[in-house]
C-alpha positions as CSV (number, residue, x, y, z in Angstrom):
1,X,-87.7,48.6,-63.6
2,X,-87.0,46.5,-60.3
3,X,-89.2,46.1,-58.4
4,X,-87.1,48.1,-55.7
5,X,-86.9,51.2,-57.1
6,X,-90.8,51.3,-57.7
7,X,-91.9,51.0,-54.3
8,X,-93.4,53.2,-51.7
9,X,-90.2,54.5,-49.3
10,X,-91.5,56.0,-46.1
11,X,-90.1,59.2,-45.1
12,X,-88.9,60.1,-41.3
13,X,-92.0,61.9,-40.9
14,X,-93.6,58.6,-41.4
15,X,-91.3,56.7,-39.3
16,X,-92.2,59.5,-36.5
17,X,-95.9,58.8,-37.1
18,X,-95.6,55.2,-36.5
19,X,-93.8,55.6,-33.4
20,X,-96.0,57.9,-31.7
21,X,-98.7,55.7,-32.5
22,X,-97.2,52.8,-30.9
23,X,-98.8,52.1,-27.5
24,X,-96.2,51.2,-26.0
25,X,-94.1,53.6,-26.3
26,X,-96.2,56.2,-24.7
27,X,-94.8,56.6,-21.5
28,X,-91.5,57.3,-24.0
29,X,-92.9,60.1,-26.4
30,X,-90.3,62.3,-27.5
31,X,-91.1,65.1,-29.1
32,X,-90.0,66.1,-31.8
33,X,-89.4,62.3,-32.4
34,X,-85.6,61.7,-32.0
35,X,-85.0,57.8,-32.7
36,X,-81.4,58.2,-30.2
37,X,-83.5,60.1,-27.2
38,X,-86.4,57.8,-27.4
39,X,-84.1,54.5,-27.1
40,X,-82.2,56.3,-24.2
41,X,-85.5,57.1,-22.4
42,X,-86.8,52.7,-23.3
43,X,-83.2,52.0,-21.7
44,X,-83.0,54.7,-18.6
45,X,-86.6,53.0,-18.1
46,X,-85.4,49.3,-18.3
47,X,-82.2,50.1,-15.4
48,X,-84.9,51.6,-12.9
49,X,-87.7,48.7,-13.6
50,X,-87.9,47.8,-10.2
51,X,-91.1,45.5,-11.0
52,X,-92.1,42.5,-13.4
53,X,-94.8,44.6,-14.8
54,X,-92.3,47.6,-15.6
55,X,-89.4,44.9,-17.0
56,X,-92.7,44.0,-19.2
57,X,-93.8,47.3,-20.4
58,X,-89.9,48.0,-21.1
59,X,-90.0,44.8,-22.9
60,X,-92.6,45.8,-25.1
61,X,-91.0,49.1,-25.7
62,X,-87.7,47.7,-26.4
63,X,-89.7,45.1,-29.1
64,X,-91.9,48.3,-30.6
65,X,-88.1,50.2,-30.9
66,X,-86.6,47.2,-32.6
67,X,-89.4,47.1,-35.4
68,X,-89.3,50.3,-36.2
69,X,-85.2,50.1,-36.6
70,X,-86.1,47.5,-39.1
71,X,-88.7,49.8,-40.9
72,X,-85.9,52.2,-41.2
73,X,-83.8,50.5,-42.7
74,X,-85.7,48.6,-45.0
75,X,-88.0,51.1,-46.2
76,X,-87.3,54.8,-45.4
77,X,-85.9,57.0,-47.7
78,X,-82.5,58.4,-46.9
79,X,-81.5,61.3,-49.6
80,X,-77.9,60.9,-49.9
């Protein structure tokens, strides 16, 4: 069996988890976590960053969204 189809896959309830533990996006929870609300609060934040330290924390945000799009679809599960 490959090694592929013997791994762990992560669930969206996992993906959810992982988001709402990432620091930076706090100021962003959504909840119930909702991948397309929470990257329209990271962007609505990045056009009224009126600061370097807000363009920074949006940064970070933007960085913490992009990892977990690559978790998804890598390892989440999607019943089809």
């Amino acid at each position: 069996m490959s090694d592929r189809k013997t791994r762990r896959a992560l669930t969206r309830e996992d993906l959810a988890y992982l988001a709402e533990q990432a620091r930076a996006l706090d100021p962003y929870v959504v909840h119930p976590w909702d991948h397309d609300r929470l990257w329209a609060a990271v962007l609505a934040a990045q056009m009224n960053a009126t600061t370097r330290a807000d363009r920074e924390a949006v940064a970070e945000a933007r960085g913490a969204l992009q990892i977990l799009d690559a978790i998804e679809r890598h390892f989440v599960r999607h019943d089809r």
